[in-house]
C-alpha positions as CSV (number, residue, x, y, z in Angstrom):
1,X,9.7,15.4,12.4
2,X,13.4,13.9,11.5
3,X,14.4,14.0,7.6
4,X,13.1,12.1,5.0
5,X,16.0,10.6,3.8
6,X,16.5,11.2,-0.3
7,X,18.1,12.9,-2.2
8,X,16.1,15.1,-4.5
9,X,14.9,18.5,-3.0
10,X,11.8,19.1,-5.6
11,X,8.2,19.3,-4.2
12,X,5.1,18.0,-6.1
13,X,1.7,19.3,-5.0
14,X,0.1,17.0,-3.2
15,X,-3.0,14.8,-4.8
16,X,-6.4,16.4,-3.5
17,X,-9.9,15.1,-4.0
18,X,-10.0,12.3,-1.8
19,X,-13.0,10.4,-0.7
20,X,-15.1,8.1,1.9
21,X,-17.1,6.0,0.2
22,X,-18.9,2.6,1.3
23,X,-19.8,-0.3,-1.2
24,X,-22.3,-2.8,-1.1
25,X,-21.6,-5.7,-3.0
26,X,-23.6,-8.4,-4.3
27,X,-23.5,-10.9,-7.5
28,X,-26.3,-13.0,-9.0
29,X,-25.3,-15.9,-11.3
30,X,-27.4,-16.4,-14.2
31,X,-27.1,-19.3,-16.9
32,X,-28.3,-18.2,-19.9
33,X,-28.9,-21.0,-22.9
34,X,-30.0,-20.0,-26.4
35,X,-32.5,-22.2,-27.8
36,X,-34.1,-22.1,-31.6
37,X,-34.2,-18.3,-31.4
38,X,-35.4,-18.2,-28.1
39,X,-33.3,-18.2,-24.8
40,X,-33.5,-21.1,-22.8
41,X,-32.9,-21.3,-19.2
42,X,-31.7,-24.3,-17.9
43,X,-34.5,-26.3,-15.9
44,X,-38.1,-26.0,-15.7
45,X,-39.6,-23.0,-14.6
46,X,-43.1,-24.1,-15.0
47,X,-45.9,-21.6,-16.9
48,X,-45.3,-20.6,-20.3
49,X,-42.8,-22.0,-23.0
50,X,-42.2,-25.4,-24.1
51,X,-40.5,-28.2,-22.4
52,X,-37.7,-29.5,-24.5
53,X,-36.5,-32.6,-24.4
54,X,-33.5,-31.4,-22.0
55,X,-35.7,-30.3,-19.8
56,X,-35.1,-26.8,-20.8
57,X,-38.2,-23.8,-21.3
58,X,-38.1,-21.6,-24.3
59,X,-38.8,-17.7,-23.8
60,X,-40.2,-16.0,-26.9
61,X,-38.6,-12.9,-27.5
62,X,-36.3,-12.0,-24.8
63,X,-33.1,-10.5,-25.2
64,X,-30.0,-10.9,-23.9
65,X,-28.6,-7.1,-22.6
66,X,-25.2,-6.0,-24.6
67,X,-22.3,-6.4,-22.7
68,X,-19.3,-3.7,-22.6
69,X,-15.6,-4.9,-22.4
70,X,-14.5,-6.6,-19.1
71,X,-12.4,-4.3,-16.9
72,X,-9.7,-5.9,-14.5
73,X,-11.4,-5.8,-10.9
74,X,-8.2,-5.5,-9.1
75,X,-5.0,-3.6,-9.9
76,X,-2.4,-6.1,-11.8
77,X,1.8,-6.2,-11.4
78,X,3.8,-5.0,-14.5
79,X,7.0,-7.4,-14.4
80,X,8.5,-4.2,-16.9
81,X,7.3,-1.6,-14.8
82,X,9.9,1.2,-14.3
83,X,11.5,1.7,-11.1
84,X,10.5,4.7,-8.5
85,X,12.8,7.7,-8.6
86,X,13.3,7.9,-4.9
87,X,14.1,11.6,-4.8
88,X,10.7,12.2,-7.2
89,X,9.0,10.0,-4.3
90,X,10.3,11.6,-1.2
91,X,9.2,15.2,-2.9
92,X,5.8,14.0,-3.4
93,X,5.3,12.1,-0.2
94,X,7.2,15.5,2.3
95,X,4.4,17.6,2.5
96,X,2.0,14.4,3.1
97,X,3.6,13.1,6.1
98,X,4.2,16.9,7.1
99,X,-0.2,17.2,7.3
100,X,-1.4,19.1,10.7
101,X,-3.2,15.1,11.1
102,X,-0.2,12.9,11.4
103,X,0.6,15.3,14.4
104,X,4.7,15.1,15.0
105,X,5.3,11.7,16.0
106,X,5.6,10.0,12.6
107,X,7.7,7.3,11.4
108,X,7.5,6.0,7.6
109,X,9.2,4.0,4.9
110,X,8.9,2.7,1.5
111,X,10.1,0.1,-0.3
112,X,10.0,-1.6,-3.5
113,X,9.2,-4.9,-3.3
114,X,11.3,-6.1,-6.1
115,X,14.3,-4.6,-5.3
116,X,14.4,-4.3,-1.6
117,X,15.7,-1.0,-2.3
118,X,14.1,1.4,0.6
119,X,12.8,4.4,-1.6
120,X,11.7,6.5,1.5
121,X,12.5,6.6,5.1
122,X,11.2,9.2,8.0
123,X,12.8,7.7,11.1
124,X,12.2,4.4,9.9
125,X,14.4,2.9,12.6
126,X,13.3,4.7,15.8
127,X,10.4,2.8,17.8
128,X,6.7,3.9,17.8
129,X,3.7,3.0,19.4
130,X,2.3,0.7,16.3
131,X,-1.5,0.2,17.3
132,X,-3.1,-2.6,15.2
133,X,0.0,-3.1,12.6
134,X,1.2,-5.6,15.5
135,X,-1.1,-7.7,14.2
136,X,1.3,-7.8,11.4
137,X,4.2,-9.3,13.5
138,X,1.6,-11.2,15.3
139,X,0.3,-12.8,11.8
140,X,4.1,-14.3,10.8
141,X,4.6,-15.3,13.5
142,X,1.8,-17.7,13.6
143,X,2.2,-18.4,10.1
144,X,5.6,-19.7,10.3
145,X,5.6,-21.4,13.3
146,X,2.0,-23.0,12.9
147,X,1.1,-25.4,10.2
148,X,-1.0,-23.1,8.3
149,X,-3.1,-25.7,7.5
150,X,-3.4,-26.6,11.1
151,X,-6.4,-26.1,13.3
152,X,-7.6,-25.0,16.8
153,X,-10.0,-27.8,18.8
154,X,-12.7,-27.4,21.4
155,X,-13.8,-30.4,23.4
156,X,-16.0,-31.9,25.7
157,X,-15.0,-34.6,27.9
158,X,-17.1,-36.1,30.7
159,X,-17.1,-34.8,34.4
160,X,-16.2,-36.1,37.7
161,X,-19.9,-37.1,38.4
162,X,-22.6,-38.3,36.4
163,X,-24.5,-35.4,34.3
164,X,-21.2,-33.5,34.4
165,X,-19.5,-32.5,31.2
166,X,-16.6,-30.5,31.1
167,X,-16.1,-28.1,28.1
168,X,-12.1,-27.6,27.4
169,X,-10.9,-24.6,25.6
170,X,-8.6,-25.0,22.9
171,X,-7.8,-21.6,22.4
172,X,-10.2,-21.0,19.8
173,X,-12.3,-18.1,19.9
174,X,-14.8,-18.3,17.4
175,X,-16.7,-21.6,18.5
176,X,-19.9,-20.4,17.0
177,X,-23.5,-20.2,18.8
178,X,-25.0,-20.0,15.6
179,X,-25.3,-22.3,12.5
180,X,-23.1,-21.0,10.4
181,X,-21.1,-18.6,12.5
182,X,-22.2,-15.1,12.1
183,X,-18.8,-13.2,12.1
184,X,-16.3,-16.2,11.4
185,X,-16.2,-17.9,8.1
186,X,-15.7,-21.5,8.8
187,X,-16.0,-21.6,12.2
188,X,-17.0,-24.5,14.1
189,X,-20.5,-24.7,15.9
190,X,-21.7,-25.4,19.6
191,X,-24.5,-27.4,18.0
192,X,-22.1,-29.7,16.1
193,X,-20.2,-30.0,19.5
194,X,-23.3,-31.0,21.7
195,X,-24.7,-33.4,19.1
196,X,-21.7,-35.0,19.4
197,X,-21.7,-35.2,23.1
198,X,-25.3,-36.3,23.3
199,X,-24.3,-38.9,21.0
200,X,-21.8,-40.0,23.4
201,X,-23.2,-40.1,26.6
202,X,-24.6,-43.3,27.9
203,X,-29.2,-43.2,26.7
204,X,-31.1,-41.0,29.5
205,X,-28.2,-38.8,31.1
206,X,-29.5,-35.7,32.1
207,X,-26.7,-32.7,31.7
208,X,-27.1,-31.1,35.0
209,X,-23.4,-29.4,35.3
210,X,-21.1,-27.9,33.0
211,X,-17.5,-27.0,33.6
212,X,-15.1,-24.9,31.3
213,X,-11.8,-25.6,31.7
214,X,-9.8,-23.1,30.1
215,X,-6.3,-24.0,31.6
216,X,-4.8,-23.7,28.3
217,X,-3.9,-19.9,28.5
218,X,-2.3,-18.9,31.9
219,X,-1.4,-15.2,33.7
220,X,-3.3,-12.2,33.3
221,X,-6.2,-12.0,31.6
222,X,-5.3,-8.6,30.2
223,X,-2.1,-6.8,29.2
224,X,0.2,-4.8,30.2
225,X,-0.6,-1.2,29.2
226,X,-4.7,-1.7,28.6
227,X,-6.8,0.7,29.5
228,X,-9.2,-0.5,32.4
229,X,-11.8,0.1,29.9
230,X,-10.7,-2.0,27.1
231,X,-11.6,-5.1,28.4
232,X,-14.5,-5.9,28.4
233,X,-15.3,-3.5,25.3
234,X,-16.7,-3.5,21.9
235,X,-13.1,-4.6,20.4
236,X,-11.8,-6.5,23.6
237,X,-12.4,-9.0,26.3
238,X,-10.4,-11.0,29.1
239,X,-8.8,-13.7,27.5
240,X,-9.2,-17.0,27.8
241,X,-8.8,-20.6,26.2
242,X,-12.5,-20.6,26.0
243,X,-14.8,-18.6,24.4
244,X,-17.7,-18.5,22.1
245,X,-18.3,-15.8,18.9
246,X,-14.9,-13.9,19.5
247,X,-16.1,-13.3,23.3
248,X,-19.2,-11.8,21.9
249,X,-21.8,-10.9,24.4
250,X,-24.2,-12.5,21.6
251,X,-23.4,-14.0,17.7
252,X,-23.1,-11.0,15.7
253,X,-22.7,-7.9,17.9
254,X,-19.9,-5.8,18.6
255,X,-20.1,-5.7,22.6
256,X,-17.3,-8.0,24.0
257,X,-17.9,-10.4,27.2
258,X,-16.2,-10.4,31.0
259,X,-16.5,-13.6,31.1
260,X,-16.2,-15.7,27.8
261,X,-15.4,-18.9,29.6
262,X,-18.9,-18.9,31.1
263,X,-20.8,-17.5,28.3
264,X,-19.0,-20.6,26.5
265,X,-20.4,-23.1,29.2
266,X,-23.6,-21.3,29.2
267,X,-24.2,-21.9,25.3
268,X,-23.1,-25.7,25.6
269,X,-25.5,-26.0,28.7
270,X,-28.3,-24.3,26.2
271,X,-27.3,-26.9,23.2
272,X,-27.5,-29.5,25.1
273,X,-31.5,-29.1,26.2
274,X,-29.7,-28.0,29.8
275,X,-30.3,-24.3,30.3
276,X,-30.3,-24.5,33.7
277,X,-27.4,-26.5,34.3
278,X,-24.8,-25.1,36.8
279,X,-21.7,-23.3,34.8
280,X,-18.6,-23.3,36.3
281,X,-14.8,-22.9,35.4
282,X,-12.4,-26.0,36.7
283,X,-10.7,-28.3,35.3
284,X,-10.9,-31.3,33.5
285,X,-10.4,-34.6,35.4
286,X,-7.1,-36.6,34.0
287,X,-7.7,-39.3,31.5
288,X,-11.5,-37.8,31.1
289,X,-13.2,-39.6,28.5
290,X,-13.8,-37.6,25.4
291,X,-17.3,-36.8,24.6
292,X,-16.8,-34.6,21.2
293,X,-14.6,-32.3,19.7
294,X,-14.4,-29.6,16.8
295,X,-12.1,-28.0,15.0
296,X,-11.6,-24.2,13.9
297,X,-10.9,-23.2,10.6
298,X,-7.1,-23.7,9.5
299,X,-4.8,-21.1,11.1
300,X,-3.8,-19.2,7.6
301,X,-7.8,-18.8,7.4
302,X,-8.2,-17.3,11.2
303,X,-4.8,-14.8,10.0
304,X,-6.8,-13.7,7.5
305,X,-9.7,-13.0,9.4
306,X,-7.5,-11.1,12.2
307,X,-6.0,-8.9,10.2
308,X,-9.4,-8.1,7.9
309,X,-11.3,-7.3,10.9
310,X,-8.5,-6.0,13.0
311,X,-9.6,-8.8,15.8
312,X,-7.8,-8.6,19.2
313,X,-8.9,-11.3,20.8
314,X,-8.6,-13.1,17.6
315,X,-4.9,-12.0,17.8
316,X,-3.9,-12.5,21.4
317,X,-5.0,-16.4,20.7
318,X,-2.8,-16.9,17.7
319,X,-0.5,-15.0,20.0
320,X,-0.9,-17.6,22.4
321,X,-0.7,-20.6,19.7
322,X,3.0,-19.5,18.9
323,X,4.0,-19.3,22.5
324,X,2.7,-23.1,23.1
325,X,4.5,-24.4,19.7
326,X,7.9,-22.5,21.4
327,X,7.2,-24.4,24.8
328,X,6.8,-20.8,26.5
329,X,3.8,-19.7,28.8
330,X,0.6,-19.3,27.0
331,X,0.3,-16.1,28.5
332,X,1.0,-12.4,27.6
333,X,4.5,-12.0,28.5
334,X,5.3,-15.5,27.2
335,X,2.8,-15.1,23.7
336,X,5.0,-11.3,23.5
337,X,8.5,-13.6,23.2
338,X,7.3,-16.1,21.3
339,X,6.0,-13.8,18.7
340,X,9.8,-11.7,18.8
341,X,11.6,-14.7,18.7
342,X,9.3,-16.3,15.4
343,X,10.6,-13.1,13.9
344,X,14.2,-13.5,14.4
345,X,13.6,-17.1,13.2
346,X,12.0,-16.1,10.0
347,X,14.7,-13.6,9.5
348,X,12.9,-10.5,10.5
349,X,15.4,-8.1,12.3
350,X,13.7,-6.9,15.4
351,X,15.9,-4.2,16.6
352,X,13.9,-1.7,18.6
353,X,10.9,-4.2,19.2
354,X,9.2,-4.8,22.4
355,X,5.7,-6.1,22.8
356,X,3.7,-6.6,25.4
357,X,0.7,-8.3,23.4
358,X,0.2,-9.9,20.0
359,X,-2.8,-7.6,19.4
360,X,-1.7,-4.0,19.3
361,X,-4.1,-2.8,22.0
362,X,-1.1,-2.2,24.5
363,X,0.4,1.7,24.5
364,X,3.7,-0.1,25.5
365,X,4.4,-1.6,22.4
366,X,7.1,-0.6,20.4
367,X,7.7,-1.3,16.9
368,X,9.6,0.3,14.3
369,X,7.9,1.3,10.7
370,X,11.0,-0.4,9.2
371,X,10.9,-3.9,10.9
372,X,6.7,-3.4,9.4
373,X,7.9,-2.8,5.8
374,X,10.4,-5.7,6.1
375,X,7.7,-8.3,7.2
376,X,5.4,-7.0,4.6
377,X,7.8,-7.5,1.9
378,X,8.9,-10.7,3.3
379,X,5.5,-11.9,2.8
380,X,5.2,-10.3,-0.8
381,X,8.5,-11.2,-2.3
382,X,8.7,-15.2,-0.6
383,X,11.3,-14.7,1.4
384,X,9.2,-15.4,4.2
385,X,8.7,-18.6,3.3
386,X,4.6,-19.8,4.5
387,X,3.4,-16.3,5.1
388,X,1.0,-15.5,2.4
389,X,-1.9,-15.5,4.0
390,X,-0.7,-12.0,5.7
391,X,-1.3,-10.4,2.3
392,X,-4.5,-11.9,1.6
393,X,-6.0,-11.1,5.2
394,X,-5.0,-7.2,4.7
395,X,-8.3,-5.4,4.0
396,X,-8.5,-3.5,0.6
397,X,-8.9,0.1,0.6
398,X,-12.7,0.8,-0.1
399,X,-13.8,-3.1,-0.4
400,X,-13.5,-4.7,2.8
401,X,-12.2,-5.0,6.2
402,X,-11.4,-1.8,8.2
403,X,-10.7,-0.1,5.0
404,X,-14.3,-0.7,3.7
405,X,-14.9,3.2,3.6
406,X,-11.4,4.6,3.0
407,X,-10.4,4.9,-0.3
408,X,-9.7,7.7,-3.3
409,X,-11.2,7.8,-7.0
410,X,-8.6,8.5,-8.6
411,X,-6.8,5.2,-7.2
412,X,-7.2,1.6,-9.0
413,X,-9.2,-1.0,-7.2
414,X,-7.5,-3.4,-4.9
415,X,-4.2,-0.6,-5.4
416,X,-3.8,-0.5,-1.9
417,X,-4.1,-3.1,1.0
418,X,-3.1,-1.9,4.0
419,X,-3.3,-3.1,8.3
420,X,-5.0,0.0,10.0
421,X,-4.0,0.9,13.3
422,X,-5.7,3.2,15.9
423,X,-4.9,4.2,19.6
424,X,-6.2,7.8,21.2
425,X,-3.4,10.0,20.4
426,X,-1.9,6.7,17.7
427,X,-2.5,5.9,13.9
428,X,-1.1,3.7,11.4
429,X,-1.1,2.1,8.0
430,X,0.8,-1.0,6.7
431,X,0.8,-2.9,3.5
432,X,1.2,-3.0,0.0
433,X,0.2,-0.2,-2.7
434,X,0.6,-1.1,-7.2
435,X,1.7,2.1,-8.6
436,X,0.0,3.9,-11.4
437,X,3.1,1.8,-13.0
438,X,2.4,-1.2,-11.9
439,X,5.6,-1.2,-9.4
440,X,4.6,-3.4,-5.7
441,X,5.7,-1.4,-3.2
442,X,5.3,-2.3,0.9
443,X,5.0,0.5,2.9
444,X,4.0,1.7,7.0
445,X,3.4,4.9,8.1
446,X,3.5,5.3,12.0
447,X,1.5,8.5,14.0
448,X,2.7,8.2,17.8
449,X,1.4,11.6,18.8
450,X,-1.4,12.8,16.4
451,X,-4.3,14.2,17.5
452,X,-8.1,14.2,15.9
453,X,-9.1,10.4,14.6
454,X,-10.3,11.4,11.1
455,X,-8.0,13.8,10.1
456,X,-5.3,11.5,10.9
457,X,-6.7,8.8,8.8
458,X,-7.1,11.7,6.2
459,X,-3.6,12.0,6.3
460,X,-2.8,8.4,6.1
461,X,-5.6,7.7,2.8
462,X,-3.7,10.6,1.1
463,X,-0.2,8.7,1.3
464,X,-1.6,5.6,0.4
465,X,-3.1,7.1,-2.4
466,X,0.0,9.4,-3.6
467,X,1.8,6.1,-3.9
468,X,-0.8,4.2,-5.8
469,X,-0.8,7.2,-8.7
470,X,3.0,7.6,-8.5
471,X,4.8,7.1,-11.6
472,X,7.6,8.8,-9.6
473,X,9.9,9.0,-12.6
């Protein structure tokens, strides 16, 4: 491990008592109206009570519960707060980033958002293997080269023959089979799309081919430095301009697809009362007439949902988005530049970067826990302008996303938000923490050679957590 660089020498005892825990949330909405000494609720619920003339019903004797003071739900910024001692800090957080977990490949910095002073750094500088917190990189990127607002289409256009219809990808993956999608908020439907085409179509046609044309993304349809079984997998597929349910076998599951494009073709042939039309991939024929079209959600909403549910096929088409708003290849290699080159743009340094995908899932990525911090803070503090929607797709430590069941009692809700990362042998964490003080620091631990998956996560929750209950004073 290199030296944590500070320069205070005292050691605090490290936080114990931390916890899994998952949470099950629900809310009920209930208007309550009181009524000549009864409580009335608004509309008729038939039976007992009298009607009044605003169409309320009484209830004789109920009782409204008593209420307690309101507590704040999430963990609130302190424009006083007092500023971190970074010698305090670096003797709490030296034994934590020492833990048997983290193995001896780690990385880390700290840094307060306010200041852009860097409170902590282990290494900061030196390239690691960064796992999911590309996504990260991947996420500004997107966000300030793509109208945020912007969004992704999927269309249909008619074939060479008649009863040909020719589905052409648009790069986004979460066209939905189902009504409303079952894993994409706001995602467009297949249904929506073939009501559309049948529209269209001239009375009578009977589908009886279906091309995908997913021409849009070119090269490889995996990256440099997957694992042969990563794709197709239950977090990764081939990718392609075409796909339905993130590349889902089926809405809703985990397994991923070998072949999204056809899957895609296959659910449009279904939609259309065709299920036994031929699928095949080709291309569209120039000057095609269009037959329908949907659009995805806006961009900043598909960030959000890339980063909450750590998404890499999510990811590598945003990837792929930047690359065709740079005129580059839509491809790996091409989506890896494009994504480097937003950085610079935005201001990012990206000294010791190289990617070789816009996901993470490539063990030949290189990142540095600094260049993380830096587009974390970016994002926090405005200075990179458009990218807010990184900070509100980071899941929350025991609410949501991949941090649903990681989180500590003694910590405030919402304190920290953080971008997992996990590889065999590779774990991460990157985000934001609000001290016990109310201080927002951005922060990104990097594990490039630790060993047993929940001890290393352990590790990471414990860091997280020591700087959420630092007063560090």
């Amino acid at each position: 491990m290199g030296t944590i660089a500070s320069s205070g020498s005292t050691i605090v005892t490290a936080k114990t008592g931390r916890f899994r825990r998952r949470i099950a949330l629900g809310s009920v909405a209930l208007v309550v109206l009181l009524a000549g000494g009864g409580v009335a609720l608004a509309g008729g619920l038939g039976g007992g009570g009298e009607s009044t003339a605003t169409g309320t019903v009484t209830v004789p004797d109920a009782e409204l519960p008593e209420l307690g003071e309101v507590t704040p739900v999430l963990a609130s910024l302190d424009s006083a707060a007092p500023a971190l001692d970074p010698a305090v800090l670096a003797a709490r957080l030296q034994p934590l980033l020492a833990a048997p977990g983290l193995g001896t490949g780690v990385s880390a910095e700290v840094l307060d958002v306010a200041t852009g002073e860097v409170l902590l750094g282990l290494d900061a500088d030196d390239p690691s293997v960064p796992a999911s917190t590309a996504k990260l990189l991947t996420a500004v990127a997107a966000l300030t080269t793509i109208d945020p607002s912007e969004t992704l289409p999927t269309t249909v256009v008619a074939g060479a023959a008649p009863g040909e219809v020719v589905l052409v990808g648009g790069g986004d993956p979460t066209l939905s089979r189902t009504s409303p999608s079952q894993t994409y908020s706001g995602a467009p439907t297949v249904a929506d799309l073939a009501a559309q085409v049948v529209a269209a179509l001239p009375a009578g046609t009977t589908v009886t081919r279906v091309v995908v044309d997913s021409s849009l993304f070119t090269g490889p349809l995996t990256a440099a430095g997957w694992g042969p079984a990563d794709a197709p997998s239950s977090y990764a597929a081939p990718i392609t301009a075409t796909a339905v349910d993130g590349a889902r076998v089926s809405p809703g599951s985990q397994a991923r697809s070998g072949q999204p494009g056809i899957d895609a073709g296959a659910a449009l042939a279904d939609a259309l009362g065709a299920p036994r039309a031929t699928v095949v991939l080709g291309e569209a024929p120039a000057g095609a007439k269009t037959l329908g079209t949907v659009q995805s959600a806006p961009v900043a909403r598909l960030v959000e949902q890339m980063l909450s549910m750590s998404d890499n096929v999510l990811a590598e088409a945003l990837a792929r988005h930047v690359a065709l708003a740079r005129d580059l290849p839509a491809s790996f290699e091409g989506a890896a530049d494009a994504v480097v080159a937003a950085l610079s743009d935005a201001g990012v340094g990206t000294g010791g970067v190289d990617l070789s995908d816009g996901s993470g899932l490539s063990r030949l990525n290189q990142v540095p826990a600094g260049v993380l911090t830096e587009v974390v803070a970016g994002a926090a503090d405005g200075s990179i302008p458009g990218a807010s929607a990184l900070l509100s797709g980071l899941p929350v430590a025991g609410y949501d996303g991949t941090l649903f069941d990681r989180g500590d009692a003694a910590t405030a809700p919402g304190a920290v938000r953080a971008k997992t990362g996990t590889l065999l042998g590779v774990h991460a964490l990157a985000g934001t923490t609000v001290t016990a003080d109310g201080r927002l620091l951005a922060f990104a631990v990097l594990a490039d050679g630790s060993g047993s998956e929940a001890a290393a996560e352990d590790a990471l929750d414990d860091v997280a957590a020591a700087l959420a209950a630092c007063g560090c004073r």
